[in-house]
Each structure stands twice: as structure tokens, then as C-alpha cells.
N, C-alpha and C positions, 0 to 999 in steps of 0.2 A: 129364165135368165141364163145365159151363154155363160158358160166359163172364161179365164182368164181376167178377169174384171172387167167386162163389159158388158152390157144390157144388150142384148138384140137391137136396139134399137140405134145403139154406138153409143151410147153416155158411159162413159166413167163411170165405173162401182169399184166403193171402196169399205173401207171399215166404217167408217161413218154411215154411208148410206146404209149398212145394213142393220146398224145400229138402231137408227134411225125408224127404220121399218119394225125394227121390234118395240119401242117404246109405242110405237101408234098401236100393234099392234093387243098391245097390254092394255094402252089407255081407252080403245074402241076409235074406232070412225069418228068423227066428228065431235071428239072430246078434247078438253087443255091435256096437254103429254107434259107431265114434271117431271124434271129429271136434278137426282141431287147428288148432293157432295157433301164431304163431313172430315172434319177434322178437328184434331185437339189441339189449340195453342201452347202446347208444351214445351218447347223447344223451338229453335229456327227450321223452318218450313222450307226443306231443301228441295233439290233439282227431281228427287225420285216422287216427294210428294206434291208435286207439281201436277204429276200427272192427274191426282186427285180431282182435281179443279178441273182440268182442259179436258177430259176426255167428254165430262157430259156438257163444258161449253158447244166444241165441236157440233157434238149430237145436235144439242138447243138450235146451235144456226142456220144446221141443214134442214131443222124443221120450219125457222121461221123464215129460208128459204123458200122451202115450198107451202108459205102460206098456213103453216098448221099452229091453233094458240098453244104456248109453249112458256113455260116459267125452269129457268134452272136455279131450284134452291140450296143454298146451302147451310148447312150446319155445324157453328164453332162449338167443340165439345168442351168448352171451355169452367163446364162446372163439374170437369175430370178432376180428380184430385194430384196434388201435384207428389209426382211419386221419388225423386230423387235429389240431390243437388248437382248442379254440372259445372265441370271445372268451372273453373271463375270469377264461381259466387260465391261469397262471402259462407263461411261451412255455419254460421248462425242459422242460416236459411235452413237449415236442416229442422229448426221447429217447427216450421209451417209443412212438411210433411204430411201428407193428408187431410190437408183441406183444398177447397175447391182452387184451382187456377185463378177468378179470377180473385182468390181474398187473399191471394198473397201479393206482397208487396214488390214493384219492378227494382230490382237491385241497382239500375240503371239509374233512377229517379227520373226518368222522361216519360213515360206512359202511368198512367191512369193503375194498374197491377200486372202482373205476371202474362197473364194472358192476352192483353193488350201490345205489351210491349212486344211480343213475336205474330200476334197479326197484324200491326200497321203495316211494317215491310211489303208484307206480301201483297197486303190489298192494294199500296202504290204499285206493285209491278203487277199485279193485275189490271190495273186499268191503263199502265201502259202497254200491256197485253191483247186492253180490249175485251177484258171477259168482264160480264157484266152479272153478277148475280143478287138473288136475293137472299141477304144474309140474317141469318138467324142465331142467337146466343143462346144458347141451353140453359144458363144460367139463368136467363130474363125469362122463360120456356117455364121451368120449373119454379123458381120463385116466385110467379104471377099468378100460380094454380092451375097453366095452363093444360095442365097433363094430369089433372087429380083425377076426370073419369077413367081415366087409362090404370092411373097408378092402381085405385078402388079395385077397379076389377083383375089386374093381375095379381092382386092381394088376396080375393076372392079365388083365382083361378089356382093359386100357387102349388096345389098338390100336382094339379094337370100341367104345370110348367115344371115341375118338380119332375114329372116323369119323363117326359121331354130331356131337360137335360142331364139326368141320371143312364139315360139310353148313350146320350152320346160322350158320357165323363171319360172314361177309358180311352174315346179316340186321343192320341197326341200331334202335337201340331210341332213338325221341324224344318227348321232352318231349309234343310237337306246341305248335301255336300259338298255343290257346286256353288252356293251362294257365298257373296263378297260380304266382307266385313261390317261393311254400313249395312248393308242388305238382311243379313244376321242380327245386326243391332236393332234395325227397326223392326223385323219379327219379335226380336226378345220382346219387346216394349209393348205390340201387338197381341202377343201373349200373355204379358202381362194383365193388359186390359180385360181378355175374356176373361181370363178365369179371376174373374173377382167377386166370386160365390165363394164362401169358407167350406173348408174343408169339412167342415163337422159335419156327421150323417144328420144330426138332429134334425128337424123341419124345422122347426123357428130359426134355426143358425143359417138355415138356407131360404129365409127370406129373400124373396125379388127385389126386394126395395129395403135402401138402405141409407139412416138419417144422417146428416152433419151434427156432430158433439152438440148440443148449445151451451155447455162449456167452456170447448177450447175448437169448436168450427173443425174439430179432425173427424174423417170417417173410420176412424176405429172404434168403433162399439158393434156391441154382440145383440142382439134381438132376446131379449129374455121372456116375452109375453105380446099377445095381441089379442085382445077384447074386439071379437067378431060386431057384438052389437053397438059397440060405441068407437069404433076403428081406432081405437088408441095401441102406439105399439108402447113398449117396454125396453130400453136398454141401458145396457150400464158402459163406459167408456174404459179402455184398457192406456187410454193414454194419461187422463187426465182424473181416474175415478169417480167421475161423475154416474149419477142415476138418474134417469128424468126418463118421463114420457112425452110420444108427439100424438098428434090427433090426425091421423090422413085426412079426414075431411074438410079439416081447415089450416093446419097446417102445413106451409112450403120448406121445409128447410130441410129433405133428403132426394134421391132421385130412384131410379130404376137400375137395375145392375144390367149390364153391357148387354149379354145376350136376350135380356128381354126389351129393352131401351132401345134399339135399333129399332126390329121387327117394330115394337109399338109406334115408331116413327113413319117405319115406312106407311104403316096406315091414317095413321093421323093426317099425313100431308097427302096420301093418296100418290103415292111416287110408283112413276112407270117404268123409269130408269136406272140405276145406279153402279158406275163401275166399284171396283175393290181390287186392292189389291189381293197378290194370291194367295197370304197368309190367311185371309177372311175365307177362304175358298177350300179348305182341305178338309178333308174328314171331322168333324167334331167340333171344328169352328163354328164363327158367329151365324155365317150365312146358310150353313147346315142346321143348327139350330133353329136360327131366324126363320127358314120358309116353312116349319112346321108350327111355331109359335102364330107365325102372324097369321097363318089361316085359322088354327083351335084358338084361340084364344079373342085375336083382335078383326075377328072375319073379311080380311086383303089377303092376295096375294103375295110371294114376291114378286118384286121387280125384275123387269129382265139387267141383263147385268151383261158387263164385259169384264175378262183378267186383267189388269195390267201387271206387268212384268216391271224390274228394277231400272231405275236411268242412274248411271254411275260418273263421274268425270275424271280426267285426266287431265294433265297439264298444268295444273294450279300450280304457280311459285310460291303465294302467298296467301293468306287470308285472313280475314280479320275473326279479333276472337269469338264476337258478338253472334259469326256465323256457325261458333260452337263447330270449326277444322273440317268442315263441307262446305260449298256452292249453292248458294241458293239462286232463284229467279235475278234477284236484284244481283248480283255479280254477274251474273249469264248475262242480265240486258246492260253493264257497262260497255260490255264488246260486242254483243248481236243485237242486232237492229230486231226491234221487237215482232215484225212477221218471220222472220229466221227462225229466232226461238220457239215460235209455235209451231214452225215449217216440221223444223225437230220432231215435234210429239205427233202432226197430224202424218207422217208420210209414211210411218210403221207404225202396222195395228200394235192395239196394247199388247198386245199378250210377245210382242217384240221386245228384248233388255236390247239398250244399245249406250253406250258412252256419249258424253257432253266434252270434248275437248277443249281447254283453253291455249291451249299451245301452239303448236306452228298450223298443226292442223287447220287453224280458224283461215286460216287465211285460204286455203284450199275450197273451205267450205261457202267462202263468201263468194269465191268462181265460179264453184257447183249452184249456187243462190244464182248472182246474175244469168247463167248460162241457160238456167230453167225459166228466169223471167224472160228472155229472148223467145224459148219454143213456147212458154204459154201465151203470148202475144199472138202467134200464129192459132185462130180457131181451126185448122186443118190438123193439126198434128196435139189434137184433144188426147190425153190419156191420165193413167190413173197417178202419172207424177204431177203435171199440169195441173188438174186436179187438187191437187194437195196445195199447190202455188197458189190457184186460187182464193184455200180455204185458210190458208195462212196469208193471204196479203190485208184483206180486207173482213170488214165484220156489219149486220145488215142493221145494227145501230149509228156505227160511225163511220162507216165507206171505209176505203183504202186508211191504213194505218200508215204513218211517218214513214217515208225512204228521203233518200235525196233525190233531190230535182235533178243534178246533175252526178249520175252514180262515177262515180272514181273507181276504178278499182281498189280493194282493199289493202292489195299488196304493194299498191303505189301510194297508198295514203300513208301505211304503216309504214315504210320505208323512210317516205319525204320525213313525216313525224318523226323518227327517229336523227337523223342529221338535221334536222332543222330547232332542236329543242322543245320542240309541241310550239315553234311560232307560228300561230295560224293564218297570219297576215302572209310572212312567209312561204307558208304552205301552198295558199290561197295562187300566189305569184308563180310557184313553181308548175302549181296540178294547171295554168291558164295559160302555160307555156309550153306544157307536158300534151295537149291537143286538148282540153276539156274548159273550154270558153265557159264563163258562169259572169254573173253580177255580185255578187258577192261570196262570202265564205258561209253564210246561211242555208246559199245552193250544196254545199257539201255535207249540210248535216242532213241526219243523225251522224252518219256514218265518218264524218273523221273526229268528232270528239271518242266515240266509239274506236276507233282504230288509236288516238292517241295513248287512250288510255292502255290498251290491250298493250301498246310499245310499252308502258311504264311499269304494267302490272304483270303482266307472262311470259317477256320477254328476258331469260339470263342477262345475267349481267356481261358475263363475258362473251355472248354471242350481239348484246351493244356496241353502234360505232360512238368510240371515244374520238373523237377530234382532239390532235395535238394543241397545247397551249403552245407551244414555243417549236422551231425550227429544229430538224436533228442535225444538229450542225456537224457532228461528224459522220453520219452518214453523207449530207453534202460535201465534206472533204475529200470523200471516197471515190467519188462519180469516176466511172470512167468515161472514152471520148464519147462513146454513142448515146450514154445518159446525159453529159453534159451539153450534147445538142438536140437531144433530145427535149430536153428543160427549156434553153434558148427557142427554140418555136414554138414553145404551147404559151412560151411567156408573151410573145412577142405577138403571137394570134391569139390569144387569151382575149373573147369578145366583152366589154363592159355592161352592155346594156343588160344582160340575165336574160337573154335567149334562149331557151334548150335546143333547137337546131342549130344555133351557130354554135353553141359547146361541144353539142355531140358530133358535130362536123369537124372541131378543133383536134377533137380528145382522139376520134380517129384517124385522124388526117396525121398527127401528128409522125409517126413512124415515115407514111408513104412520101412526104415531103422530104423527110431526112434520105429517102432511098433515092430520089430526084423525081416522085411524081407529082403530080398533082390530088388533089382533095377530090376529086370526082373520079378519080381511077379505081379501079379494081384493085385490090392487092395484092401482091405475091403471096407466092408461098412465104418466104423471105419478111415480106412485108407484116405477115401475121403472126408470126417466132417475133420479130419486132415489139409486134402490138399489147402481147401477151406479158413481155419483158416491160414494159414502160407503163401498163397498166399497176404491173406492182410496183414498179417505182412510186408512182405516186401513191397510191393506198400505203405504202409505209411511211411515206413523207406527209400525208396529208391525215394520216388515223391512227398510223403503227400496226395494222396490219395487213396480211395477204391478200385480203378482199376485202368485201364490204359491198352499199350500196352502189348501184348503176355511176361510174363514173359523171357521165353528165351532171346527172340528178345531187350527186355530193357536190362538184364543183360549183352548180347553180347554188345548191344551199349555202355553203358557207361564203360567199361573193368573193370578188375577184381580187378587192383588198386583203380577205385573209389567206387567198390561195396565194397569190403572191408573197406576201410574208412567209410562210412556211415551205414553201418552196426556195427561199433564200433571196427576193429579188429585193 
């Protein structure tokens, strides 16, 4: 294979593809390639754990691409216990501390429990994302019995997992010093999860497997006994003083503690795949752990695996509480057309941090977007961005994902949106006179509810055009001679029908007419010191300030009856 991302042969190589080539290779020739994803419904499921999900979608499609069978499953770790309460909730919630995600109740009262209520979101914008997976509840996993051969035997195995992670206790797992504050956060919490082995040297206290109260449903109990020949364990509850035994063999109601619950996973499902982030990846971590457990123990491999690295954003004005003061998917896809958003994750390898901007940015980004749909149009000028256009437009379940039929620019949608008050009829009138012929305002979506929204939600207040209610009347008493004939022509050529060429012929004509030329001349030097001058006249007459929107485009928006008003006529 040639360097620089190309095949000898000229195909595009990128991170996926080589992804790709390693899960086959894991799975053998001519076997199903699984590749999974896992996560804990704890919290809102932001823009960094996003990557979670897409990076083995990605993989999944390049393989079903090239024809290879292919399952990407995932796994809601949702019979995690819920370990905090977070701003917002009601501090009662702090009883249900340690019991599973989903047996606590949504403080919301719209979902089903805790762990419902922050995976619905996501799964909606995953399937306006287009990822398609097979989803699995830990909860339903463990409580079914489906995991009692596994549990049995790491029960049995537990001195040889005992050494295992004894080797690796001492490693520590940090932050380090360049990481951001969410970044930090979600490590802390990551951390938190592995090490949920107790402290105590004892061996019963460092049981692998650890039950729910049947008391009061918290995992705070201690392991005080287990009876080899009748697999009953023994514990007694620090939260609720309870004593009671379970029976592994027919008993569901505890799970596996993290470092041995993974690895047993990946064998279970036989997964070829799976990215992590790089907290899982450090010395003494899960997946250090993991690829010596899963071979002694549960006779797999690991999986081949990718880094990813942290996605951070910028620009947010606002957000809602529910998003617990981060961006998730569902915020990202109010303003990015849903192949954008993936465009994001597929175009830099994981192991890349990069920002999610919701600010002016976007709109730069939406240029960058259309300008790469242009060269990947062209099969001549194939590479490893193209490429990525590709793999973010369309998916090989549902073909091309939602754009508009007639793409607007975004900076001309957000604009119009913004003086036009989000009226899409409006809108519709102006972007069909702006050069972009459509049949309806349907042709414009996704992307101008998307842009409307982005005007109402990231856009300052004070970088919004206010349109004057009422006439500056004493700024009109001020005009001097060259403004007040100034005014006199654009009123008098002011075209009624909501033309944009005859506006924008008006709006600059207006000076040269005043000098004695004509609308089709060139302008002076003279003539453009004019243009410049009478440009801000009206933007202070017509919004109150120095600038603003494309002249035309503002006078098209608010019609010709309220320009006239506010200009004094």
C-alpha cells in the first residue's frame, strides 16, 4: 500500500478502511465481522460520546460496502449503578444511589426510568444519523440469566482474575494536563467505573461479581462467604443492614464488575471491533486488563480497537438544562444537516480532538460542506476528503441521507431568516428571487429550518438585525442636501413587485443617478464614497445600525410598504 493515503491502485485510504481491514482481519476470511459500542445511560450522551457509536458505524459500512456480513452491536450499560445526583434533580434522588440505572425513577416523568430517559434522545438522532445498530440492554442481559455460564466461571476463576488485576492495581489512570474540563469530567466518571473492585486485600471482598441489595436494590454490600459447592454467595448490605444470600446458579439479580464484564462481553458476542476512548487505553485500565482476562479466562481475544480522542464545542449561547450545560447529537443536528454531522467524525481519524462550533463558524463550515459536494461530484479528483463526503452523505441501508433539493447557501438562508422573522413563505420569495428557482419551501429543507434555528439559538443578541418599529424622526430632520436626495430616488425607484435585481440595481444605482449617471455606468471613485455614505443611511434608518444584512436582501425582506414608512415617506 503506497503512502499518503492511497492504494496503488488510486482508491482512497483512509481510517476507516484500515479499520476495516483489521476487524476482518480478527474475524478470519469469510466470517460475520462484529463490531460494538457500549455505553452507560447515565447522563446526556454528548457530542464527545458520540464518537462512541459512529466510529464502529463507519467501520460496519465500509464492510457492508464491500459485501462482508457484518452486525454493529451495541451495549446500553444501563444496569450501571447510578452513582451521583446532577444539578437539577431533585437531591431526594440521592436515595436511589446505587442501584441499577434502570430502577431509578426519571425525575422527568416522561420515560419509562433513568436510563431511558437519556437514551431516547440519542437513539432519535441516531437514526436521523442513519446509524443503525443492534441494541442490547445489560439490564435484560443479566437479569435473563443470560450471562450465568460466564458469571460461574469467573467465580470459579476469581483467584486467576485476582492476579491479573492485582499486577495491574498500582497502574493510575490520569486525566493528564492538557485535557479540558468535560474531558477531565468524563475520565473522572471512567475511573470511577473501573475501579469498582473494594479496596479490601481480602479475596471474598474482591469478588468479580457483585449482587443488587434484595433489600433496598443498592450495590453496596460486602461479599462475606461463598459456598463453592452450592454457588450461594453471602452478603450483608452497608446501606440498608440487610443479610441475605443469592444463589449464582439461579439467581439474576448482580452483574460482573467492569474489568471482568467487558472482556466477558467481548467473548460472548465474539466482537472483532471495538473503538474506546483513551481513558480505557492507559496502563492499568479496562483494556489492559481486558486482553489478559479475555484470553485466561474466557478463551477470545481482544478486539482490534481504535483511540478516539475528545470532541469539544464552542459557540453555544445557550442550552437547555436536560443537556446537563453540554451539546449533544440532538442540538448539533438542530443546525447540521445530518451527513455534516457525520462528515465531522468521519474526516479525522479518532485518535484526532477537534471542536464542534456552533457559532459563526457554522456557517463557514456549511461552504466547506457544499464546496466538497462540488469536487466529490467530479469521479476525477477522488481523494481521501471526497472520500469522507462519500461516507458521510449516504448509508448502504437507506441511500443518500436528507439535504435539500435546492441547496441555498447557508449564509444566505441565515441571513434572509434573520430579517425576515423565520417567515418561510417569505424566505421562500426572497431565496426564488436571490437566483435559486424551487417549487416550494420543502425544496429548501432540511437546511433552512436548520439555519433558522441556528439564527435564534447561536446567534447574539446584539449581533441580531433589529428592524425599527417607528421612523427616526430626528435623524430624518437632520438629512443633509445629498441625503435628502438621496432618499428622493430610491423612493421614487423603490421597485414594488420584490425583485432582487431590480432592488439591488436601485439600492446601487442610487448614488450614481444622484452624480448625473445612469444605473448601468460604472462608478466613480466619487460615486463609491457616495455608495458607502447612503449605504449607512439607511441601515440606521431602516435597523439602527452601521451594517447589517446585504442591502437588497433587507429591503426585499421587510417590503416596500415598510421601507417607505421608516424612511419618512
Amino acid at each position: 500500500m503506497a503512502r499518503g493515503g492511497r492504494q496503488s491502485q488510486g482508491n482512497p485510504v483512509d481510517w476507516v478502511t484500515r479499520a476495516a481491514d483489521d476487524a476482518v482481519r480478527h474475524a478470519g476470511e469469510g466470517n460475520l465481522v462484529t463490531v460494538a459500542s457500549g455505553a452507560s445511560p447515565s447522563g446526556p450522551i454528548h457530542l464527545g460520546n458520540l464518537r462512541e457509536f459512529i466510529t464502529p458505524h463507519f467501520v460496519a459500512e465500509e464492510l457492508r460496502r464491500r459485501g462482508v456480513a457484518v452486525r454493529h452491536l451495541h451495549s446500553w450499560d444501563d444496569f450501571d449503578r447510578f452513582r451521583k445526583v446532577p444539578a437539577g434533580v431533585p437531591a431526594e434522588w440521592a436515595d436511589h444511589i446505587g442501584r441499577p440505572l434502570t430502577a431509578v425513577p426519571d425525575p422527568w416523568e416522561c420515560h419509562a426510568n433513568w436510563a431511558e430517559h437519556f437514551k431516547a434522545p440519542l437513539q432519535d438522532a441516531l437514526r436521523e444519523l442513519g446509524v443503525e445498530m443492534e441494541e442490547i440492554s445489560q439490564t435484560e442481559m443479566y437479569t435473563s440469566g443470560a450471562y450465568r455460564e460466564q458469571v460461574l466461571r469467573s467465580v470459579a476463576r476469581r483467584d486467576d482474575i485476582e492476579a491479573v488485576l492485582a499486577a495491574h492495581r498500582t497502574k493510575k489512570v490520569s486525566a493528564g494536563e492538557d485535557a479540558s474540563a468535560q474531558e477531565a469530567a468524563d475520565l473522572a466518571e471512567s475511573v470511577a467505573n473501573e475501579e469498582d473492585v473494594p479496596a479490601a486485600t481480602d479475596a471474598i471482598a474482591r469478588f468479580p461479581y457483585r449482587p443488587y441489595c434484595r433489600g433496598c436494590s443498592r450495590d453496596t454490600v460486602t461479599t462475606t462467604a461463598y459456598d463453592e459447592d452450592t454457588t450461594t454467595l453471602s452478603y450483608t448490605c452497608s446501606s440498608c443492614g440487610y443479610e441475605g444470600t443469592t444463589d449464582l446458579s439461579t439467581d439474576n439479580d448482580g452483574k460482573l464488575v467492569w474489568k471482568v464484564d467487558w472482556p466477558m462481553r467481548w467473548a460472548y458476542e465474539s466482537v472483532n471491533f471495538e473503538p474506546a476512548g483513551r481513558d480505557h487505553m492507559t496502563p492499568g485500565s479496562s483494556y489492559t486488563v481486558g486482553t489478559e482476562i479475555v484470553s485466561t479466562i474466557f478463551d477470545w481475544r481482544a478486539p482490534a480497537r481504535v483511540i478516539y480522542a475528545f470532541v469539544g464545542f464552542a459557540g453555544v449561547q445557550k442550552m437547555s438544562s436536560s443537556a446537563g450545560g453540554v451539546p449533544t447529537a440532538v442540538d448539533a443536528l438542530r443546525i447540521l444537516e445530518a451527513p455534516m454531522l457525520r462528515w465531522l467524525y468521519v474526516r479525522r481519524a479518532p485518535t484526532q480532538a477537534f471542536d464542534i462550533d456552533f457559532g459563526p463558524a457554522v456557517v463557514r463550515l456549511y461552504d466547506e460542506w457544499d464546496a466538497l459536494g462540488r469536487k466529490a461530484d467530479d469521479p476525477e479528483k477522488a481523494d481521501v476528503a471526497t472520500l469522507a463526503w462519500h461516507r458521510a452523505s449516504a448509508t448502504a441501508s437507506a441511500g443518500p441521507l436528507p439535504t435539500p433539493s435546492v441547496p441555498v447557501p447557508f449564509r444566505t438562508l441565515s441571513s434572509v431568516a434573520d430579517v425576515t422573522a423565520g417567515s418561510a413563505d417569505l424566505i421562500s420569495r426572497i431565496v426564488e428571487s436571490s437566483g435559486f428557482p424551487h417549487d416550494s419551501v420543502s425544496d429548501l429543507e432540511p437546511r433552512l429550518s436548520k439555519a433558522m434555528q441556528w439564527t435564534v439559538e447561536h446567534v447574539p443578541a446584539d449581533e441580531r438585525t433589529t428592524v425599527r418599529e417607528a421612523p427616526d424622526a430626528e435623524r430624518l430632520a437632520a438629512l443633509t442636501e445629498d441625503e435628502e436626495l438621496w432618499l428622493r430616488i430610491f423612493l421614487d425607484r423603490l421597485p414594488t413587485d420584490g425583485d432582487l435585481e431590480a432592488v439591488t440595481s436601485v439600492v446601487y444605482g442610487v448614488p450614481k443617478v444622484a452624480r448625473g449617471l445612469g444605473f448601468e455606468d460604472a462608478p466613480t471613485d466619487q460615486v463609491k464614497a457616495d455608495q458607502k455614505d447612503f449605504f449607512r443611511l439607511l441601515y440606521h434608518l431602516l435597523v439602527a445600525a452601521e451594517r447589517g444584512p446585504r442591502l437588497p436582501t433587507l429591503v426585499l425582506a421587510l417590503g416596500p410598504e415598510k421601507v417607505r414608512r421608516l424612511l419618512g415617506a
